[in-house]
Biotite code that builds the C-alpha atoms (Angstrom):
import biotite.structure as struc

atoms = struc.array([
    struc.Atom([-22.101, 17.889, -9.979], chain_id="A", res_id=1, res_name="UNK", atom_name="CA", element="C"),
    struc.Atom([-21.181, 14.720, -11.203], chain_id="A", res_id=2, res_name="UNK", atom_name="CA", element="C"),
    struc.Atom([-19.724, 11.602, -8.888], chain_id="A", res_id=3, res_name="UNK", atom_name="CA", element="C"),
    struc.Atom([-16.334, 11.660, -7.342], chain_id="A", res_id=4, res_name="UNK", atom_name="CA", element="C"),
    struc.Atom([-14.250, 8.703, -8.056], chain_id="A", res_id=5, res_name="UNK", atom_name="CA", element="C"),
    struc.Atom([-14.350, 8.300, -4.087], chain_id="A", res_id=6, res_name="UNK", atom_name="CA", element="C"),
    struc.Atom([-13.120, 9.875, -1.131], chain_id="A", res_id=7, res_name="UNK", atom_name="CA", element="C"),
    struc.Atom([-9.751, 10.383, 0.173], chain_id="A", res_id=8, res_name="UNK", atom_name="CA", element="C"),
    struc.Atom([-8.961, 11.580, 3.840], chain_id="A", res_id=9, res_name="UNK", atom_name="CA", element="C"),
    struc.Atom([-5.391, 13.339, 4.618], chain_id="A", res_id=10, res_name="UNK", atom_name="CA", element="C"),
    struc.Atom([-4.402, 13.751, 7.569], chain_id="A", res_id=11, res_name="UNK", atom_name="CA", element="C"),
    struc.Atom([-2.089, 15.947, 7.621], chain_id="A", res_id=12, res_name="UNK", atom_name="CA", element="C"),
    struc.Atom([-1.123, 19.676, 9.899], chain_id="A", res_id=13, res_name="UNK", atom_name="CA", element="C"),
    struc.Atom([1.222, 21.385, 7.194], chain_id="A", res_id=14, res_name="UNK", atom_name="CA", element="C"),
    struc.Atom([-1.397, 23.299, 5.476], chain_id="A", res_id=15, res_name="UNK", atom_name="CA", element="C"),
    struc.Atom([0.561, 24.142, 2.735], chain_id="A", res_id=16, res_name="UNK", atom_name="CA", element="C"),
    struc.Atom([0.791, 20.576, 1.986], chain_id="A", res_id=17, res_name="UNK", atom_name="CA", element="C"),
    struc.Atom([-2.754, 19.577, 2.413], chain_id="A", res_id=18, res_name="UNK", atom_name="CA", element="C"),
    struc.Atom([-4.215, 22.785, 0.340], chain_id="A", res_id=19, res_name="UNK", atom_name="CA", element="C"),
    struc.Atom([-1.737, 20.936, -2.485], chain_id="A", res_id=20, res_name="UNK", atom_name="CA", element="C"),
    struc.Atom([-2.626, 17.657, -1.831], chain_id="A", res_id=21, res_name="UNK", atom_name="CA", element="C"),
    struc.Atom([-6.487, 18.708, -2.134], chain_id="A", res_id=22, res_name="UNK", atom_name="CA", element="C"),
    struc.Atom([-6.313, 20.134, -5.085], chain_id="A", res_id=23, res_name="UNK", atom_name="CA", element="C"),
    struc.Atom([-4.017, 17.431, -6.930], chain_id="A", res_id=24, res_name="UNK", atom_name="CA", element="C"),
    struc.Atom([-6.716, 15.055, -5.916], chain_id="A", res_id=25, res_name="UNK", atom_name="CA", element="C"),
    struc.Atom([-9.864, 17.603, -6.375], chain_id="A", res_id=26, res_name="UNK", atom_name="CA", element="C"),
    struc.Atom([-8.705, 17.960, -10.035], chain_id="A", res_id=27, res_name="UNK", atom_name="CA", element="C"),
    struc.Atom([-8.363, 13.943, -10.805], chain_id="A", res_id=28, res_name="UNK", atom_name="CA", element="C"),
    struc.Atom([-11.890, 13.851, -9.624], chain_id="A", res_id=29, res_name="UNK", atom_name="CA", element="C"),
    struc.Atom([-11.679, 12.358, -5.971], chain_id="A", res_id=30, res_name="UNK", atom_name="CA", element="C"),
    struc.Atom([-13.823, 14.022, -2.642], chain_id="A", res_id=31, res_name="UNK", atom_name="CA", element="C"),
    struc.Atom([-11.205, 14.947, -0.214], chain_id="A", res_id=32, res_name="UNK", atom_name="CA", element="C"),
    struc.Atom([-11.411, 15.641, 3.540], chain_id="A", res_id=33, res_name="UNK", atom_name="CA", element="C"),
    struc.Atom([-8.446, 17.256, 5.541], chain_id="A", res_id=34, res_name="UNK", atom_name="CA", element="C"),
    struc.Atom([-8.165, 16.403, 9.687], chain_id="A", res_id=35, res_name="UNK", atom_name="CA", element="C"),
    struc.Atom([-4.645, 18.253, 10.973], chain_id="A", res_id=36, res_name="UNK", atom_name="CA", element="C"),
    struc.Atom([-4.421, 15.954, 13.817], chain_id="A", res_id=37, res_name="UNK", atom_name="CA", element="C"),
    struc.Atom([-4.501, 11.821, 14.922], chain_id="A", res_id=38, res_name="UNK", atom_name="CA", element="C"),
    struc.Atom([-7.551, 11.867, 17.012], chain_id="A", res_id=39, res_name="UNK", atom_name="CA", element="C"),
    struc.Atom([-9.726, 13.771, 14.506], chain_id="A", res_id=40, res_name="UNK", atom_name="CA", element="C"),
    struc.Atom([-8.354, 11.805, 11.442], chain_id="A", res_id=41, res_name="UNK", atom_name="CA", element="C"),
    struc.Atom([-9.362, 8.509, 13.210], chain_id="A", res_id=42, res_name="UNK", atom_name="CA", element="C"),
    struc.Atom([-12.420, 9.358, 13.736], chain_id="A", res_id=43, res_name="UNK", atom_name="CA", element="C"),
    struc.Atom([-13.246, 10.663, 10.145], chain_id="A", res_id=44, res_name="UNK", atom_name="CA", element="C"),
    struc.Atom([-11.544, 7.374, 8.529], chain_id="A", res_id=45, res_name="UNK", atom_name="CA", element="C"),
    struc.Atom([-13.673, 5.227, 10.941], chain_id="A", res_id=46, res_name="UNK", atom_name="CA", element="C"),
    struc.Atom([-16.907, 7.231, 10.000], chain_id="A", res_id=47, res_name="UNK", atom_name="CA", element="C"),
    struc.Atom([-16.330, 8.467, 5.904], chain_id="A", res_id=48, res_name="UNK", atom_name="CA", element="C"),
    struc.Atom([-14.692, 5.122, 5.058], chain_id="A", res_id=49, res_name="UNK", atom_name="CA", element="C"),
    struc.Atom([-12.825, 6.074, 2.690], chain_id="A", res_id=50, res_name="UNK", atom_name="CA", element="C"),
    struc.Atom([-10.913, 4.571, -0.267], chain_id="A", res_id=51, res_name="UNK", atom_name="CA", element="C"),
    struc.Atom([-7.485, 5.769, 0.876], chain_id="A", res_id=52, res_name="UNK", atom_name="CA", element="C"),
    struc.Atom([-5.972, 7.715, 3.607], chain_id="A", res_id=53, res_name="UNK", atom_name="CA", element="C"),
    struc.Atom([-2.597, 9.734, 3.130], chain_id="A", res_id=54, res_name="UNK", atom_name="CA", element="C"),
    struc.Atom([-1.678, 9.738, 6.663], chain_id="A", res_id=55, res_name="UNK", atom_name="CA", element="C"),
    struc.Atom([1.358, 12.020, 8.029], chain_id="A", res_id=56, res_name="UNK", atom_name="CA", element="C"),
    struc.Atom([3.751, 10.159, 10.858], chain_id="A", res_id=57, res_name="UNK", atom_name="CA", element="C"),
    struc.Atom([4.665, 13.451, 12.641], chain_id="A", res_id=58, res_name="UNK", atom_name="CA", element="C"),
    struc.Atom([1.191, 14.464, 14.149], chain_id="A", res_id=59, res_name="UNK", atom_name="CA", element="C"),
    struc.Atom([-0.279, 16.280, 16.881], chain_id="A", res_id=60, res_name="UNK", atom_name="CA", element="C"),
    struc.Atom([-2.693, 14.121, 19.595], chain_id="A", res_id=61, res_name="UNK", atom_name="CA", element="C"),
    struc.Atom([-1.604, 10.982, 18.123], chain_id="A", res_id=62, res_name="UNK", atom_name="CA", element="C"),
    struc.Atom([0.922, 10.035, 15.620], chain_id="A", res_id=63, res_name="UNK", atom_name="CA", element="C"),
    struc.Atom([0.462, 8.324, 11.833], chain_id="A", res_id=64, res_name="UNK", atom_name="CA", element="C"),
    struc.Atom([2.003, 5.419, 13.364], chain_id="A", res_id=65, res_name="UNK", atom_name="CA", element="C"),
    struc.Atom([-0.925, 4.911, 16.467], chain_id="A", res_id=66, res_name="UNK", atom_name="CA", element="C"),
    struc.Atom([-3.801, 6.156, 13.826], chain_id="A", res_id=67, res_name="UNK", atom_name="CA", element="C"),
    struc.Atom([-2.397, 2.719, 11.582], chain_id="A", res_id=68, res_name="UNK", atom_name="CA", element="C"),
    struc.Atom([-2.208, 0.564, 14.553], chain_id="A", res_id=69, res_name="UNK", atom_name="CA", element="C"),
    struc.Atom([-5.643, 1.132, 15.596], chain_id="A", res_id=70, res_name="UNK", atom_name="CA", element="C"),
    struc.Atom([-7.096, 1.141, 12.560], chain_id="A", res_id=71, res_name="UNK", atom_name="CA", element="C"),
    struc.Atom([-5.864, -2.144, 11.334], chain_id="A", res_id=72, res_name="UNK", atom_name="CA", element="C"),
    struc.Atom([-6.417, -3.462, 15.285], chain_id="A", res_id=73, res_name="UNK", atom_name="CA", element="C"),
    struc.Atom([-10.184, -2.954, 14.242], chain_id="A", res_id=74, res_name="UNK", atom_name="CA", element="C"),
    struc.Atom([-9.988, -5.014, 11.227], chain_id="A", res_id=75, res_name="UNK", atom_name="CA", element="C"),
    struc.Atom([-9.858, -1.782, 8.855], chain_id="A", res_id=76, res_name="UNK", atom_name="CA", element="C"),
    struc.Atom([-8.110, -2.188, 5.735], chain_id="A", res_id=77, res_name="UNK", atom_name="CA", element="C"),
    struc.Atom([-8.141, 1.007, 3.780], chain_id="A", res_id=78, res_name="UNK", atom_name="CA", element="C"),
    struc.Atom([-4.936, 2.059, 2.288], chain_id="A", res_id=79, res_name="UNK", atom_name="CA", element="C"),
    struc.Atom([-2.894, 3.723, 3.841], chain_id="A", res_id=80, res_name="UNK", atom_name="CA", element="C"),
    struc.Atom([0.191, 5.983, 2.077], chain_id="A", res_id=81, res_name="UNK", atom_name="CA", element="C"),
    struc.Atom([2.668, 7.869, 5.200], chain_id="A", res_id=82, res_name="UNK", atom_name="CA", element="C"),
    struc.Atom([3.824, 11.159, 5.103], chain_id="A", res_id=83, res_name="UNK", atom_name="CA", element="C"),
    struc.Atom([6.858, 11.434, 6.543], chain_id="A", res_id=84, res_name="UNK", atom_name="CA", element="C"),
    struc.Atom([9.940, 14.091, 6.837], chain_id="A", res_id=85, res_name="UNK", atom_name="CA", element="C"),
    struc.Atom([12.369, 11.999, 8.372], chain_id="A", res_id=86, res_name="UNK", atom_name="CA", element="C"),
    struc.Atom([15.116, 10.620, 6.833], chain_id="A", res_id=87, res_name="UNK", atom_name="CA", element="C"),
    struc.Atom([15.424, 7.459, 9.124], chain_id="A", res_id=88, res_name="UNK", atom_name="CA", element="C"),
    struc.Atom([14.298, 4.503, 7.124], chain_id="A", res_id=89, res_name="UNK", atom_name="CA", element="C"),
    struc.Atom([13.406, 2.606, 10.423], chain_id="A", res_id=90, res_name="UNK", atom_name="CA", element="C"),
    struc.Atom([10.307, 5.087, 10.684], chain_id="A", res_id=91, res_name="UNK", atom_name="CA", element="C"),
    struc.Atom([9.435, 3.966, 7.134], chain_id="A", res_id=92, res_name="UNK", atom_name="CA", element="C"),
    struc.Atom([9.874, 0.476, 7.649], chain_id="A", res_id=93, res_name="UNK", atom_name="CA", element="C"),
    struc.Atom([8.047, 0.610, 11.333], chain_id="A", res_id=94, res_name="UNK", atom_name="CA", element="C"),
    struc.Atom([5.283, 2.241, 9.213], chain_id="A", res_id=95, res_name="UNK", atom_name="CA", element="C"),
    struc.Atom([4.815, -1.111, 6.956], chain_id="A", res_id=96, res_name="UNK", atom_name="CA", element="C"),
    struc.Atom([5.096, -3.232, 9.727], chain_id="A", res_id=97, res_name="UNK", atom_name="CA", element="C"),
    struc.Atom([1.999, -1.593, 11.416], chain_id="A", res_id=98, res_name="UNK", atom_name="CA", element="C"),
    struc.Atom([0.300, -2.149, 8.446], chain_id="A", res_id=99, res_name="UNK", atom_name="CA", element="C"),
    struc.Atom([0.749, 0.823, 5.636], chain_id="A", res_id=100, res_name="UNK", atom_name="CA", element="C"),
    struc.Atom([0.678, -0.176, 2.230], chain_id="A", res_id=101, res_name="UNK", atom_name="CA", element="C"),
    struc.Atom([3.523, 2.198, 1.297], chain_id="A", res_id=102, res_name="UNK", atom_name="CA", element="C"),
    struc.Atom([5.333, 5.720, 2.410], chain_id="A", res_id=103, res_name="UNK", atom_name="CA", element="C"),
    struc.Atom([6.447, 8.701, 1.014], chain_id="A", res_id=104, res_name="UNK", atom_name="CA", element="C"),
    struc.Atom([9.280, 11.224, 1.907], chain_id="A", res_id=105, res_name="UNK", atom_name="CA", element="C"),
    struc.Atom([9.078, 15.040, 1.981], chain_id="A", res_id=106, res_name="UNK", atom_name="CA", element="C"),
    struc.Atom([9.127, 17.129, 0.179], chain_id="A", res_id=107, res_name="UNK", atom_name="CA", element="C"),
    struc.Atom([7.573, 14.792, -2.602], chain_id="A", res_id=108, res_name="UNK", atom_name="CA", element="C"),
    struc.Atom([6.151, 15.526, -5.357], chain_id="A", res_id=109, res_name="UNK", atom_name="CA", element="C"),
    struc.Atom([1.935, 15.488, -5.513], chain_id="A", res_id=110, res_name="UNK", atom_name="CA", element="C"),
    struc.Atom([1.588, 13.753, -8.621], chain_id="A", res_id=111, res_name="UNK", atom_name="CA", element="C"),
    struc.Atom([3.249, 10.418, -7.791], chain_id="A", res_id=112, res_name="UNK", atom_name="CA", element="C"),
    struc.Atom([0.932, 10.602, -4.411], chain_id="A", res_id=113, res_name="UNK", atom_name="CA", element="C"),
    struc.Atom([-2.515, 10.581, -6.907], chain_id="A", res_id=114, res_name="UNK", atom_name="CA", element="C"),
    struc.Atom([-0.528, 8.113, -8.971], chain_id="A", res_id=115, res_name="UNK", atom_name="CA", element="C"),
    struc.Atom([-1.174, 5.953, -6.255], chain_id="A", res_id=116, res_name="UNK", atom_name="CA", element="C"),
    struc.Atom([-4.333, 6.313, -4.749], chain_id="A", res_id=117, res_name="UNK", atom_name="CA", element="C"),
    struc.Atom([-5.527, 5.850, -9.066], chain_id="A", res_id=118, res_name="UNK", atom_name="CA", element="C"),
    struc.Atom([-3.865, 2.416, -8.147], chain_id="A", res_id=119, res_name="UNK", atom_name="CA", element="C"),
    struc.Atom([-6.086, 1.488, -5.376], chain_id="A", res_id=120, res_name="UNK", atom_name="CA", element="C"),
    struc.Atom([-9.221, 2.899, -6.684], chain_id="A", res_id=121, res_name="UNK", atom_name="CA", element="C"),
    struc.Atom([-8.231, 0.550, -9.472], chain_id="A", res_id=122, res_name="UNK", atom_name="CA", element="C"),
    struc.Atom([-7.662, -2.569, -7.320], chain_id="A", res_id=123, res_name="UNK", atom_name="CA", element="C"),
    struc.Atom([-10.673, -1.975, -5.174], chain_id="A", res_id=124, res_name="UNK", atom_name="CA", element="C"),
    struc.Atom([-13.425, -1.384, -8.289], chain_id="A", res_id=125, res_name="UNK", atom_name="CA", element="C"),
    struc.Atom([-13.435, -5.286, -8.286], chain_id="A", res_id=126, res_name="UNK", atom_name="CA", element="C"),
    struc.Atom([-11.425, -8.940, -9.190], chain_id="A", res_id=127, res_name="UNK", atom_name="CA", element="C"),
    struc.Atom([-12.080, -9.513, -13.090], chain_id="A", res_id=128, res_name="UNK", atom_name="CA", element="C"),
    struc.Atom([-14.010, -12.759, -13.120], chain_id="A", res_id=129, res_name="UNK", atom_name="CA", element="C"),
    struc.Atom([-12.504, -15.916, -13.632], chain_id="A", res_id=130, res_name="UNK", atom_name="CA", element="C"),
    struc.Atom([-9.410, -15.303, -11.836], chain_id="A", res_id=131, res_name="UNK", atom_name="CA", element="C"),
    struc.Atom([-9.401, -18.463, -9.950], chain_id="A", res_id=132, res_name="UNK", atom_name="CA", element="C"),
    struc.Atom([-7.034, -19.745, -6.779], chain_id="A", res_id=133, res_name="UNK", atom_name="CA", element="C"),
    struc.Atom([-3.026, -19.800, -7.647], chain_id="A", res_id=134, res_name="UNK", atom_name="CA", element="C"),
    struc.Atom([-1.530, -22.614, -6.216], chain_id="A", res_id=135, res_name="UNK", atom_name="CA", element="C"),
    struc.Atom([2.404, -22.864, -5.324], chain_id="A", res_id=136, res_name="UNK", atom_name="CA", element="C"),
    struc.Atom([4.805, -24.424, -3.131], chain_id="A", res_id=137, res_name="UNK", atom_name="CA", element="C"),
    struc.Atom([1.740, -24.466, -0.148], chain_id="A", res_id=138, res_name="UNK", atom_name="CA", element="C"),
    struc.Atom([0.945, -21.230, -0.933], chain_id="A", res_id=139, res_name="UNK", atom_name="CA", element="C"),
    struc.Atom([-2.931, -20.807, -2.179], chain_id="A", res_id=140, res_name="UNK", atom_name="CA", element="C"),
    struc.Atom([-3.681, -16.943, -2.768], chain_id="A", res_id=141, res_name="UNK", atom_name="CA", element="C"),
    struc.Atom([-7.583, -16.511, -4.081], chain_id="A", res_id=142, res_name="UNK", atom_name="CA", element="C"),
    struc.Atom([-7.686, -13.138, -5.958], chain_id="A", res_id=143, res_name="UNK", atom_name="CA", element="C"),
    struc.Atom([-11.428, -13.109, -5.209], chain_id="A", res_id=144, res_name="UNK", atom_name="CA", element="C"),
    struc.Atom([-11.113, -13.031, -1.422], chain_id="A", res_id=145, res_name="UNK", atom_name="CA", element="C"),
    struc.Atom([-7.688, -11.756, -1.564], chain_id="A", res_id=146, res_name="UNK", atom_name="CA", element="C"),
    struc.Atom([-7.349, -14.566, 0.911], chain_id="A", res_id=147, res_name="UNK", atom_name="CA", element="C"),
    struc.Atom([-3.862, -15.867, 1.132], chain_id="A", res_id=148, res_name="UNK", atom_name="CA", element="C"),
    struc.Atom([-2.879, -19.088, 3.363], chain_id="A", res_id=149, res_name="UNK", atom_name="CA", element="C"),
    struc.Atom([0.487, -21.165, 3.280], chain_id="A", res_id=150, res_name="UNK", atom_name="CA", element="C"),
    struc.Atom([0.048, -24.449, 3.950], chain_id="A", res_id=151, res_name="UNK", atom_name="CA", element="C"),
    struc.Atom([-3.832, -24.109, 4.938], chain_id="A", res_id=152, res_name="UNK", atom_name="CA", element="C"),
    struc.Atom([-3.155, -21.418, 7.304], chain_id="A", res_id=153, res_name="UNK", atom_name="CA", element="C"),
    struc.Atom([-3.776, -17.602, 6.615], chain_id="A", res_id=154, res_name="UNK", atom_name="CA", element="C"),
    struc.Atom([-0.868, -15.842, 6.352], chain_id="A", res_id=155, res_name="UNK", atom_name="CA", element="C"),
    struc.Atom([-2.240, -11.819, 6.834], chain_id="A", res_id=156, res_name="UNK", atom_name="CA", element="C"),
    struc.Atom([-0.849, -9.498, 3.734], chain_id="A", res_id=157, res_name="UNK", atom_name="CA", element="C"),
    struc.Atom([-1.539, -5.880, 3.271], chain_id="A", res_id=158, res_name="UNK", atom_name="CA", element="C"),
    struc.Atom([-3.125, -5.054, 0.057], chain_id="A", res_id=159, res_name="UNK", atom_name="CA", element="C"),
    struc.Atom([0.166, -3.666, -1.306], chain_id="A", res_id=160, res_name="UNK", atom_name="CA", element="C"),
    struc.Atom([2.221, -6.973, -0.333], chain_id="A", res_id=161, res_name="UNK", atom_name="CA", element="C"),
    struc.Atom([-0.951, -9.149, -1.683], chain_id="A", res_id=162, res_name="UNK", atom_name="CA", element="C"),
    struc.Atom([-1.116, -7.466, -4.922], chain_id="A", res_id=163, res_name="UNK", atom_name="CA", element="C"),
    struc.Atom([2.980, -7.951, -4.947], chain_id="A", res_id=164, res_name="UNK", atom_name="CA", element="C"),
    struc.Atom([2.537, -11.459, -4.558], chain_id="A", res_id=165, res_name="UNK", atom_name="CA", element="C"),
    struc.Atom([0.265, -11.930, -6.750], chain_id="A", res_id=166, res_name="UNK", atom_name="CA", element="C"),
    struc.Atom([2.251, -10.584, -9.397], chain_id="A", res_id=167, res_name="UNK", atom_name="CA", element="C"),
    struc.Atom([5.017, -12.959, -8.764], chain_id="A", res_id=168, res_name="UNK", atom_name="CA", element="C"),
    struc.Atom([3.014, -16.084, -8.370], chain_id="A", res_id=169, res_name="UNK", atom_name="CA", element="C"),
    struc.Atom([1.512, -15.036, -11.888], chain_id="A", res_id=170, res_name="UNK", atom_name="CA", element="C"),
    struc.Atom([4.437, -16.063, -13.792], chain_id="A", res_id=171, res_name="UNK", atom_name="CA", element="C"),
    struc.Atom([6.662, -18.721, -11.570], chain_id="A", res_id=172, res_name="UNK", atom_name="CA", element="C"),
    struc.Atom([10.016, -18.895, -12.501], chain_id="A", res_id=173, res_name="UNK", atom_name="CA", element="C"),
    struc.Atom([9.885, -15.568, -14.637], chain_id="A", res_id=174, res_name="UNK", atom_name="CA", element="C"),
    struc.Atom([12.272, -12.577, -13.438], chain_id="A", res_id=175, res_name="UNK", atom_name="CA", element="C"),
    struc.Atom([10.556, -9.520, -12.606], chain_id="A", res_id=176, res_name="UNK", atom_name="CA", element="C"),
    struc.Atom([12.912, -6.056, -12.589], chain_id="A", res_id=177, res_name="UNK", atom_name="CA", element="C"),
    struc.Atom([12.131, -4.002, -9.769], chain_id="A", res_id=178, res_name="UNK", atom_name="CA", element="C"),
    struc.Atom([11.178, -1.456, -12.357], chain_id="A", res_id=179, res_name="UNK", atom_name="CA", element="C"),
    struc.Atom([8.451, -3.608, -13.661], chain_id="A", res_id=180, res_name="UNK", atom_name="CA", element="C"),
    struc.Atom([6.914, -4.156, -10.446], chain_id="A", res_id=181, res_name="UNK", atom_name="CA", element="C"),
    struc.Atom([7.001, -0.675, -9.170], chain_id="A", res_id=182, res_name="UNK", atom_name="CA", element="C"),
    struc.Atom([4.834, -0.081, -12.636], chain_id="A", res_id=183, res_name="UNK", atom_name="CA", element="C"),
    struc.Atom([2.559, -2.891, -12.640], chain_id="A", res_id=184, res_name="UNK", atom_name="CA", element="C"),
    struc.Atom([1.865, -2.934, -8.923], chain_id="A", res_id=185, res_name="UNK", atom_name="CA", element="C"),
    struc.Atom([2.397, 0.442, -7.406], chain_id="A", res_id=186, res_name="UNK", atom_name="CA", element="C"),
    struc.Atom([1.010, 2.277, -10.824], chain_id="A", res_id=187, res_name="UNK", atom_name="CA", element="C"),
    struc.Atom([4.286, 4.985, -11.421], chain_id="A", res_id=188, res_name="UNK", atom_name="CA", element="C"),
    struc.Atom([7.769, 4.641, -12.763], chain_id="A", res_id=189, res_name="UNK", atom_name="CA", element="C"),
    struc.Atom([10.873, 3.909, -11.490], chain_id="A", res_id=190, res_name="UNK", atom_name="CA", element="C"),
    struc.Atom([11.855, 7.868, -10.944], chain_id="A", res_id=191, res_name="UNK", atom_name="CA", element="C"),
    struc.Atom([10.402, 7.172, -7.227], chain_id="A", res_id=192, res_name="UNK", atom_name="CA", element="C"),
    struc.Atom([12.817, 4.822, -6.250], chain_id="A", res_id=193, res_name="UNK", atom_name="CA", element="C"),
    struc.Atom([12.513, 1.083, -5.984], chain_id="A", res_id=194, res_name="UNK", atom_name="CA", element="C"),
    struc.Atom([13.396, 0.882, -2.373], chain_id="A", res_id=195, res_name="UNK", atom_name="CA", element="C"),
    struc.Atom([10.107, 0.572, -1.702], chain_id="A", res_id=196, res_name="UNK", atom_name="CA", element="C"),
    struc.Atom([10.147, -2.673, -3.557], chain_id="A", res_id=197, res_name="UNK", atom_name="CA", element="C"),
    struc.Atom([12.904, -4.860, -1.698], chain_id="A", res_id=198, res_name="UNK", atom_name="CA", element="C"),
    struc.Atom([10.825, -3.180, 1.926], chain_id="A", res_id=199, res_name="UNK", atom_name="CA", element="C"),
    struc.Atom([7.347, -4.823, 0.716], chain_id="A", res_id=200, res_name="UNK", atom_name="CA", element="C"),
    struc.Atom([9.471, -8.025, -0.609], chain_id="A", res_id=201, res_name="UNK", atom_name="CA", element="C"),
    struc.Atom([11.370, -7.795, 2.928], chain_id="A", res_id=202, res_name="UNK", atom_name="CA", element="C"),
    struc.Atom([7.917, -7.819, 4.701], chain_id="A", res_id=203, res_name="UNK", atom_name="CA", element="C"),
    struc.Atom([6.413, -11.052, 2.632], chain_id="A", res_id=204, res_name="UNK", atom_name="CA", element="C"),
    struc.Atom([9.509, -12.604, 3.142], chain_id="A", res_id=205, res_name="UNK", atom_name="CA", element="C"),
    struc.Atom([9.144, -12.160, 6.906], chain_id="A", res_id=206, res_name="UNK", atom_name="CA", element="C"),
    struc.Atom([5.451, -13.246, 6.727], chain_id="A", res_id=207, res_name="UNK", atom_name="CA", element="C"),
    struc.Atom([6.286, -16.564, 5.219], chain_id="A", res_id=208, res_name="UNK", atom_name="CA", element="C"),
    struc.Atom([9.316, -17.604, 7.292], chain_id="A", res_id=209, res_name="UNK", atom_name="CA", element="C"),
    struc.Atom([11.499, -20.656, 6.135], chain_id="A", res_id=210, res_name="UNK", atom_name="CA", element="C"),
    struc.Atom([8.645, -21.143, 3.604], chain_id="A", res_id=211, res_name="UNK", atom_name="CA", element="C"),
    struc.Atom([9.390, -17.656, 1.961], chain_id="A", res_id=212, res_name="UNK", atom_name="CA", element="C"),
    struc.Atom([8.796, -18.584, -2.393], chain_id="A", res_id=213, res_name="UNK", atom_name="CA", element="C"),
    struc.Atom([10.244, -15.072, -3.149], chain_id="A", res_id=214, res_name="UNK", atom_name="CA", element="C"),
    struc.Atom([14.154, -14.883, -4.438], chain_id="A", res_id=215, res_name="UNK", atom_name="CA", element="C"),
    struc.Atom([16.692, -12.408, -5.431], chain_id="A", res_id=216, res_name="UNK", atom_name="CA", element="C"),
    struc.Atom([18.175, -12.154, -8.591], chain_id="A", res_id=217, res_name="UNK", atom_name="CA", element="C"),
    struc.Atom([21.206, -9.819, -8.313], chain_id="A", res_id=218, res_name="UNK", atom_name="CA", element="C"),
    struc.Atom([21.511, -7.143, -10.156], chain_id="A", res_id=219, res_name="UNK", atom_name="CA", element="C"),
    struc.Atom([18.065, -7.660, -11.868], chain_id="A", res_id=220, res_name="UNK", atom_name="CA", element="C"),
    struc.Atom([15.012, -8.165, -9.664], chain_id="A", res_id=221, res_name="UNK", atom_name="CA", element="C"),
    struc.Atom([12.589, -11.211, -7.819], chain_id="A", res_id=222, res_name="UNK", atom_name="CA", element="C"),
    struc.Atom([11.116, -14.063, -8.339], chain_id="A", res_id=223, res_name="UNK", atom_name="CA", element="C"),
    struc.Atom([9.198, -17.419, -7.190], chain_id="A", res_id=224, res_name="UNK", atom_name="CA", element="C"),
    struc.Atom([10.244, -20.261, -7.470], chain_id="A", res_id=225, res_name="UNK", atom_name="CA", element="C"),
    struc.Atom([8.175, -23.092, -9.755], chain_id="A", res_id=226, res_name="UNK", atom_name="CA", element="C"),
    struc.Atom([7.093, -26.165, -7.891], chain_id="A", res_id=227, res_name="UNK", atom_name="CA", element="C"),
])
């Protein structure tokens, strides 16, 4: 049997949805291992390490939400994608704030959730070489480290909202459509919705306080500003 291209847990008690979810993955070429509860799928993330979890919110033991927490409390970093059937976006949001990379509503559809996890196997195989340290406005972000600090201290990004940064701080000054960046960072077209986008922009902006670089341009997308 040849390699897979790594392992994803889901964690997830809806059967139906994990048998789909297995198979989706299975057939791109990634291992996959199924808990249907918190407590089990915390322990198999912290043991199988694996390059993505697809974590439901709604779960028995403990919920998506306390399985992030903890795992992030630990200094654990793999990405996470929630599951979630409610329509509240303040679950969603609470979600990122914990530390997800990004979140997905029900019923959805199986291949934008492999879409995805392609993305972060992508971003994890390893930083080309001779990307060296972007420097703006305080800001330093090292795409080797993926290290960012503002004004020489760290300022703690997910790997979604690092990646988004990055992309900004690539080209200052240039306009980047929400469309663009749902394609170039998240991996799959704008048919998913770019709220997504203006939640993770939302969260940097947070992160950076009075010395946020990121602005709106209505009606067309972000930017940073040049020095």
């Amino acid at each position: 049997m040849s390699e897979t291209k790594g392992l994803v847990v889901v964690v997830e008690d809806e059967k139906s949805i994990s048998d789909m979810l297995r198979m989706y993955l299975t057939r791109e070429g990634f291992g996959v291992h199924v808990e249907a509860d918190g407590a089990a799928g915390l322990a198999a993330i912290k043991s199988l390490r694996p390059i993505a979890v697809i974590l439901d919110v709604g779960l028995p033991t403990m919920d998506g939400i306390q399985v992030c927490r903890e795992l992030r409390a630990e200094g654990d970093r793999t990405p996470i994608l929630f599951c979630t059937a409610r329509d509240e976006e303040v679950d969603r949001i609470l979600g990122l704030e914990m530390g997800g990379n990004d979140y997905i509503t029900k019923p959805f559809s199986p291949r934008e959730v492999v879409a995805r996890v392609k993305v972060w196997k992508r971003e994890t195989s390893g930083i080309p070489e001779g990307s060296g340290i972007v420097k703006l406005a305080g800001i330093e972000l090292d795409p080797e480290t993926r290290r960012v600090t503002l004004n020489g201290v760290e300022v703690i990004l997910t790997a979604t909202e690092f990646d988004l940064l990055a992309h900004l701080m690539s080209k200052p000054g240039r306009v980047f459509t929400r469309d663009e960046l749902l394609s170039h960072v998240w991996g799959y077209s704008s048919i998913v919705g770019t709220r997504t986008v203006d939640v993770h922009v939302a969260q940097l902006r947070a992160k950076f306080g009075d010395d946020n670089p990121i602005r709106t341009v209505r009606g067309v997308g972000y930017s940073v500003d040049k020095d």
